[in-house]
C-alpha positions as CSV (number, residue, x, y, z in Angstrom):
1,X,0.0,0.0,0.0
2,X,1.4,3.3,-0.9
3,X,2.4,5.7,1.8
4,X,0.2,9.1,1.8
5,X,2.2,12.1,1.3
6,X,-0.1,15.9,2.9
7,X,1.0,19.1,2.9
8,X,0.1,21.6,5.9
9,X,1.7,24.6,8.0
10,X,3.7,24.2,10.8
11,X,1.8,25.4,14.1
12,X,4.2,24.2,16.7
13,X,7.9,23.3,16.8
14,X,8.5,23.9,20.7
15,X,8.9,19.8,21.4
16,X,12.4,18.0,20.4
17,X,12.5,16.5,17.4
18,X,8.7,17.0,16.7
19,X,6.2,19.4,14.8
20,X,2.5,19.7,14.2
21,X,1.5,20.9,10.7
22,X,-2.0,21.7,10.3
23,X,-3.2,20.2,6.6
24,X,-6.2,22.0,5.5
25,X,-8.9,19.9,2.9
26,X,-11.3,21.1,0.8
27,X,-14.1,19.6,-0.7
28,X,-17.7,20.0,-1.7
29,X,-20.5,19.6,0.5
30,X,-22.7,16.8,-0.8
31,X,-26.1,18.9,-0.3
32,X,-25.3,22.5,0.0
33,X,-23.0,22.4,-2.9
34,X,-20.7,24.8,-1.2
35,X,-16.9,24.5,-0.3
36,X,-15.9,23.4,3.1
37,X,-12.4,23.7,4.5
38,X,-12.2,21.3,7.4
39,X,-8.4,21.1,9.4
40,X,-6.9,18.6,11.2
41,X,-3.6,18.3,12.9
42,X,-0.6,15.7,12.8
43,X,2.8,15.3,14.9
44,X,5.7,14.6,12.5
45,X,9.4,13.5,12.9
46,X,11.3,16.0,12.0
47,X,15.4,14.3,13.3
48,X,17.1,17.7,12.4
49,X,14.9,20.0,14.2
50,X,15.3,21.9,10.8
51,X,11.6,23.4,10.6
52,X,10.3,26.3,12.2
53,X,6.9,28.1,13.0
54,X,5.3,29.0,9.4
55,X,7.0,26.7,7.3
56,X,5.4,24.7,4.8
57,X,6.2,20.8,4.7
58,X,5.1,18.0,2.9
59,X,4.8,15.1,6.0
60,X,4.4,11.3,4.7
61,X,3.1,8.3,6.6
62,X,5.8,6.2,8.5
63,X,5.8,3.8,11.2
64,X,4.8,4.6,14.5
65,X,7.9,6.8,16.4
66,X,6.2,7.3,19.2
67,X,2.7,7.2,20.8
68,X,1.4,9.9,18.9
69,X,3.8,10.8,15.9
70,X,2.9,8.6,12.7
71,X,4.2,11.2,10.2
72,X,7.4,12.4,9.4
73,X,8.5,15.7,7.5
74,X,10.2,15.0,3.9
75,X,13.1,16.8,3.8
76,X,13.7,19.2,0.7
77,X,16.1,16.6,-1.2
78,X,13.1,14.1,-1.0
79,X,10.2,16.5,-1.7
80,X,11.8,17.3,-5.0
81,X,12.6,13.9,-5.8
């Protein structure tokens, strides 16, 4: 099964070695035929401690690090690639 890859914001980068990014979705709604924009937000790996407040990553599915980090953040090298 192919990993997912999101993309999001980075809201918090205060714990070691771990940020939340807050990936935004859009979609239609099924009845009102309007566009909603529903959030959610995910813990990522992030080894270097490279990514600060603002930034804009691109996180991909991993196995579990920790009890709540399932993500980690691609670095630049690999987002390109």
């Amino acid at each position: 099964m192919p990993k997912r890859i999101l993309q999001g914001r980075v809201t918090s980068d205060k714990n070691d070695q771990t940020v939340t990014v807050l990936v935004e979705r859009r979609f239609k709604h099924p009845l009102l035929h309007k566009t909603v924009r529903m959030s959610k937000k995910y813990r990522a790996h992030d080894a270097n401690n490279q990514f600060k407040v603002g930034d804009t990553v691109r996180i991909a599915e991993c196995a579990p690090v920790s009890k709540t980090k399932r993500w980690t953040v691609l670095t630049d090298e690999a987002a390109s690639a």
